[in-house]
C-alpha positions as CSV (number, residue, x, y, z in Angstrom):
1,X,128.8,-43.5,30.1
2,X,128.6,-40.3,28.1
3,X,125.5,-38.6,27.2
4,X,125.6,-37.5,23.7
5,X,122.3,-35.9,23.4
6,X,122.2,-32.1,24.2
7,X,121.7,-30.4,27.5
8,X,121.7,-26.6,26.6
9,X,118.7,-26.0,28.2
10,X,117.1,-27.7,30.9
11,X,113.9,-26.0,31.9
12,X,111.7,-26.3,35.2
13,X,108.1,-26.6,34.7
14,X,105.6,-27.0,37.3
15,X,104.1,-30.5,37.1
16,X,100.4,-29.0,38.5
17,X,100.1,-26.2,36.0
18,X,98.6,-27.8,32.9
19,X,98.7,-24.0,30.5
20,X,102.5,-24.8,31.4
21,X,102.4,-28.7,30.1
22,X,100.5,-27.5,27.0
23,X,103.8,-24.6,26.6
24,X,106.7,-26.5,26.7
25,X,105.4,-28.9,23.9
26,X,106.8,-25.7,21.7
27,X,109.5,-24.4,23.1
28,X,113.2,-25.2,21.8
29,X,114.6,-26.1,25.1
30,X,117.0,-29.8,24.9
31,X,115.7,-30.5,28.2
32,X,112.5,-30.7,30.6
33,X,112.4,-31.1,34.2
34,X,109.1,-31.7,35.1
35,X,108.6,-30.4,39.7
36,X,106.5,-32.5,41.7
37,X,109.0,-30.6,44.2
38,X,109.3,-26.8,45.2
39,X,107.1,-25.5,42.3
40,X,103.7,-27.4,43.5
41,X,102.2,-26.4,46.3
42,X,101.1,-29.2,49.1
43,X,97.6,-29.0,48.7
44,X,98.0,-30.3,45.1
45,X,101.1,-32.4,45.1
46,X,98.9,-35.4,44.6
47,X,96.9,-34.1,41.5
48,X,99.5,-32.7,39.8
49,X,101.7,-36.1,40.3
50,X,98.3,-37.7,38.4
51,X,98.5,-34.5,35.9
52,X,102.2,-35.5,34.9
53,X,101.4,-39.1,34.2
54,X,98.7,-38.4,32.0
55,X,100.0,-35.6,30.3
56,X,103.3,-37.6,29.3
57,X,101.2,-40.5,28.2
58,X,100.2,-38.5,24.9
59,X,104.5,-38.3,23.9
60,X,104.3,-35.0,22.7
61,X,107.6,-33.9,23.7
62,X,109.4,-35.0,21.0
63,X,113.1,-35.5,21.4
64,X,113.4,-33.0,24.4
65,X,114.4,-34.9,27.3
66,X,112.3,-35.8,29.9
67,X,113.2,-35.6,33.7
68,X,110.8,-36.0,36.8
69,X,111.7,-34.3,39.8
70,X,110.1,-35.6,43.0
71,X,109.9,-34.4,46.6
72,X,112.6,-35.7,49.0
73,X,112.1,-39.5,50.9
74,X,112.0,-37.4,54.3
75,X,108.6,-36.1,53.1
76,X,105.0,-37.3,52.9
77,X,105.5,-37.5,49.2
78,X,108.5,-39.0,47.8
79,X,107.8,-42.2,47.8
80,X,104.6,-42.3,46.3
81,X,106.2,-39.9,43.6
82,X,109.2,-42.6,42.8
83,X,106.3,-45.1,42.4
84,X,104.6,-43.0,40.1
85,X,107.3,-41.9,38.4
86,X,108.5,-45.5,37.6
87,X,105.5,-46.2,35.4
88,X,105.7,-42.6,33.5
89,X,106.9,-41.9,30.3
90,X,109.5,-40.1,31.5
91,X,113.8,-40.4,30.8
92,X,114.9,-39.9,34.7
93,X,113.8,-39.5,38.1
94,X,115.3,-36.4,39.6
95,X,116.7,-36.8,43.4
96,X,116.5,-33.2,45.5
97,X,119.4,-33.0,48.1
98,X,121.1,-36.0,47.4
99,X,124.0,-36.5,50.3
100,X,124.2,-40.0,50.3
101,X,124.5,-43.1,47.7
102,X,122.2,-45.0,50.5
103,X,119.4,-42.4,49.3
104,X,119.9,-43.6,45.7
105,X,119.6,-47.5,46.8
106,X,116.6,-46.3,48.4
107,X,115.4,-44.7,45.1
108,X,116.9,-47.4,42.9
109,X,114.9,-49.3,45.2
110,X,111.3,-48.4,43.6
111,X,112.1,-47.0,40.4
112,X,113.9,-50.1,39.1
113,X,116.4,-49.5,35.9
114,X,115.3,-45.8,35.1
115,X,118.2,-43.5,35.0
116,X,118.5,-41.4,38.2
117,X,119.6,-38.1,38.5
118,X,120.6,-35.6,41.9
119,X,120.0,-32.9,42.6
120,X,123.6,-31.4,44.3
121,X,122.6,-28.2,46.8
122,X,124.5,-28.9,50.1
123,X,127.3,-29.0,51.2
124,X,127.3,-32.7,52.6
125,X,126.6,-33.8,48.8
126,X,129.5,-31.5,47.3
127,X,131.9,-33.9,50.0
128,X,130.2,-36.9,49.0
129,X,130.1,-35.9,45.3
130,X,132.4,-38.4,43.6
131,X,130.8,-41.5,45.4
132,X,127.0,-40.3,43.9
133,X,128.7,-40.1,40.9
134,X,129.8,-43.5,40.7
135,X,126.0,-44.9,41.6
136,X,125.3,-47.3,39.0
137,X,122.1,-45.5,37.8
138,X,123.4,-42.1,38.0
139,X,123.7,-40.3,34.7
140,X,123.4,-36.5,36.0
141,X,124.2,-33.7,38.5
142,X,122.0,-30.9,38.5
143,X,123.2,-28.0,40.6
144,X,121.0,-26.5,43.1
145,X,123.3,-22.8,43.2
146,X,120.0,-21.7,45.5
147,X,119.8,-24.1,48.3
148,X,123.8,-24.3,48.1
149,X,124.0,-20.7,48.4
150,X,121.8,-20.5,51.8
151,X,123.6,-23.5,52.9
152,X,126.6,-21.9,52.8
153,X,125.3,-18.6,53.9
154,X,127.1,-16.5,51.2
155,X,126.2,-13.2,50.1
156,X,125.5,-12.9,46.2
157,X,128.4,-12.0,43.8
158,X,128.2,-12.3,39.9
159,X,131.2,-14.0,39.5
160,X,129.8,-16.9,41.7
161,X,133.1,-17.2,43.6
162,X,131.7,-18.8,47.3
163,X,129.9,-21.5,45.4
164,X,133.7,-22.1,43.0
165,X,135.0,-24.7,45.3
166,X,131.2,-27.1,45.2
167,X,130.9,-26.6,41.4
168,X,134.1,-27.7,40.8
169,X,133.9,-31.2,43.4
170,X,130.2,-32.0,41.0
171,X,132.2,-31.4,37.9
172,X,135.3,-33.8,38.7
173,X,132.9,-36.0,39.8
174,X,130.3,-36.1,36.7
175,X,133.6,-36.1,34.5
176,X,135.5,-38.6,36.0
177,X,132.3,-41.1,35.6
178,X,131.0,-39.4,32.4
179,X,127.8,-38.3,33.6
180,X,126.1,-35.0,32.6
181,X,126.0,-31.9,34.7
182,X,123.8,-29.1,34.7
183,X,125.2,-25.8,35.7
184,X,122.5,-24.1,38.2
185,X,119.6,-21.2,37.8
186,X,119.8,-17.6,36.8
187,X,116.6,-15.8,39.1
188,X,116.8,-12.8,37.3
189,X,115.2,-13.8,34.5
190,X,114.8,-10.6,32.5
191,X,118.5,-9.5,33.0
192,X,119.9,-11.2,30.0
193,X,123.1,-9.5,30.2
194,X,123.4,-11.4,33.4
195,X,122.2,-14.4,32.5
196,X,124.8,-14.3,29.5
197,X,127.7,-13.7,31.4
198,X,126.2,-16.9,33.5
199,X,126.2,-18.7,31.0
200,X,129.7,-18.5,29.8
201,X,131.1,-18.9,32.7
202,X,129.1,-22.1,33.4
203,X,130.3,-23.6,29.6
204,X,133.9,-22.6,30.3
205,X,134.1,-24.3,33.8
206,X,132.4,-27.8,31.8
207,X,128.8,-27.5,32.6
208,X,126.9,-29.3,29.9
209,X,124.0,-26.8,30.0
210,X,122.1,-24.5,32.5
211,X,119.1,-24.9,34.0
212,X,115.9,-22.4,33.8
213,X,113.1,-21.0,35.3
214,X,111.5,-19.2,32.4
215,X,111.2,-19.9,28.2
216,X,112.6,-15.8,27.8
217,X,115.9,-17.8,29.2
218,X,116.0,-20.5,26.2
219,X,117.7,-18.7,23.9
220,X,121.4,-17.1,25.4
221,X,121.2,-21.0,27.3
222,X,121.0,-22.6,23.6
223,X,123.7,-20.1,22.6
224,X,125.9,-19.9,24.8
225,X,126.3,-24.0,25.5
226,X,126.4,-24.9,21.7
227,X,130.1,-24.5,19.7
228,X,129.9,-21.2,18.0
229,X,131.0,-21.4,14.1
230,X,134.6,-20.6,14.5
231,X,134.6,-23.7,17.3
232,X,133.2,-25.8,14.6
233,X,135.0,-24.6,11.6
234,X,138.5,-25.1,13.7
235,X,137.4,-28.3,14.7
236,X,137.1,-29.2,10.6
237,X,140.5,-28.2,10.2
238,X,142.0,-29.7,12.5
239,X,140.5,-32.9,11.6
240,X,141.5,-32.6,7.9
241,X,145.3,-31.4,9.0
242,X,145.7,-34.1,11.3
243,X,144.8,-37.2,9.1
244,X,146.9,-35.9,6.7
245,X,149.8,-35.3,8.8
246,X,149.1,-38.8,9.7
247,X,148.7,-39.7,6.0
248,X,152.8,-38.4,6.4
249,X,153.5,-40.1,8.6
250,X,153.6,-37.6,11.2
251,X,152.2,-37.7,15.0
252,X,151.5,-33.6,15.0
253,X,150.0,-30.9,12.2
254,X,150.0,-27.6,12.4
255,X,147.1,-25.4,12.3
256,X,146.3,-21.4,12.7
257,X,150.1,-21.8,14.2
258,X,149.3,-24.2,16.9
259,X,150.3,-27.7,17.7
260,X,147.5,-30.2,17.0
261,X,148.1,-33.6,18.8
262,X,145.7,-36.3,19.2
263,X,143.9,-34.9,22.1
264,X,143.0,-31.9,20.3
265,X,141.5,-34.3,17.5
266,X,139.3,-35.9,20.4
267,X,137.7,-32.5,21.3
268,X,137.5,-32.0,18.0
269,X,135.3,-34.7,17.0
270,X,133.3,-34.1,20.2
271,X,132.8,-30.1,19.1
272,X,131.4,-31.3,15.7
273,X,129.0,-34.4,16.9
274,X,127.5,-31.9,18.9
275,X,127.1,-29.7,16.4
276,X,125.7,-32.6,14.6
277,X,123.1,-33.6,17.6
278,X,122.0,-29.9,18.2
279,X,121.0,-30.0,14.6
280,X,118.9,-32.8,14.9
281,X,117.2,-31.4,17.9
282,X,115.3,-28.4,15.2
């Protein structure tokens, strides 16, 4: 299973804040995740789990997708949040510090056929990455760089390099079943030269998108994790060169000075139908 919509950006917002509900109806992010988790405080877990359910009741979210994230099964919470959750409007139920496919059963359990999705943030769940994966209602990996980074006790470099080895085990996995995965967040969120750089380090490892903490994010995210113009426009080319190679009679064309072979024809066609679904997103 492949998900074809897009996942540029995948922004947090705080399930008990309604001025933030009200927000995100107009901002041009692909994705939602809506925290019953770390962004609410205890003492109104329980109202804004209420909030949430009304507020997606009224569907004004368009065609942004819609994820619930719910506090853990080890707290006084999470199952009262996966029963709510089950009867929201909502696209997924969001899993923090997945480790184990017995916690998805458990999950599964009470939220029925929605899709599930885990958050990955320790290191027991990098190891156990490609079995979560392969959970029947699994359809994404969101990394948790935060939690991960304190598990692992690293200090902070730009180029991410202590966290290389966990990224890459969620990747294989979400690949090899053809889930999504969400690359982690960027805290500082008025360096935009950082966040940049992030960015395209996150799209040229495989990550389908990033996820956010703030809308000044939404833009270098929706950049960065969309095919430029020259992606697209080489992608048309090769397309045309190709079928009429084939046309030919020939197995490979030529374009720009570079061999195009079939597998180049599949990335291709996947570069423009996302061009195609980003477009529809506006």
């Amino acid at each position: 299973m492949t998900l074809s919509r897009p996942l540029r950006s995948v922004l947090y917002i705080p399930a008990s804040k309604e001025r933030a509900l009200e927000k995100a109806r107009g901002l041009p992010c692909d994705a939602i995740i809506f925290d019953l988790e770390d962004a609410v405080a205890v003492d109104e877990k329980e109202n804004a789990r209420v909030l949430l359910g009304e507020t997606l009741k009224t569907g004004v979210y368009g065609k942004r997708m819609k994820i619930v994230r719910i506090n853990g099964f080890d707290s006084a919470w999470g199952k009262e949040d996966a029963a709510a959750v089950a009867s929201m409007d909502a696209d997924a139920v969001l899993l923090p510090k997945v480790e184990s496919v017995a916690q998805l059963d458990a999950l599964a359990a009470i939220t029925g056929d929605m899709p599930i999705w885990a958050m990955m943030e320790t290191p027991r769940g990098m190891m156990n990455a490609a079995d979560i994966a392969a959970h029947p209602k699994m359809q994404g990996f969101v990394m948790g760089t935060n939690d991960l980074a304190k598990e692992l006790n690293t200090r902070f470099r730009a180029d991410r390099l202590p966290m290389m080895a966990g990224l890459g085990l969620c990747l294989l996995a979400a690949r090899a079943e053809g889930i999504a995965a969400i690359d982690g967040v960027y805290n500082a969120f008025k360096d935009e030269d950082g966040l940049r750089a992030e960015c395209e380090q996150g799209r040229d490892m495989g990550f389908d998108g990033k996820t956010l903490i703030h809308p000044a994010q939404l833009d270098v995210a929706n950049e960065c994790f969309a095919p430029s113009e020259a992606e697209a426009d080489l992608a048309r080319r090769q397309i045309e060169a190709f079928n009429a190679a084939e046309a030919a009679g020939e197995g490979v064309a030529v374009v720009d000075g570079k061999i195009v072979e079939n597998l180049h024809i599949v990335t291709a066609k996947r570069i423009l139908a996302q061009v195609e679904a980003i477009a529809e997103m506006a």
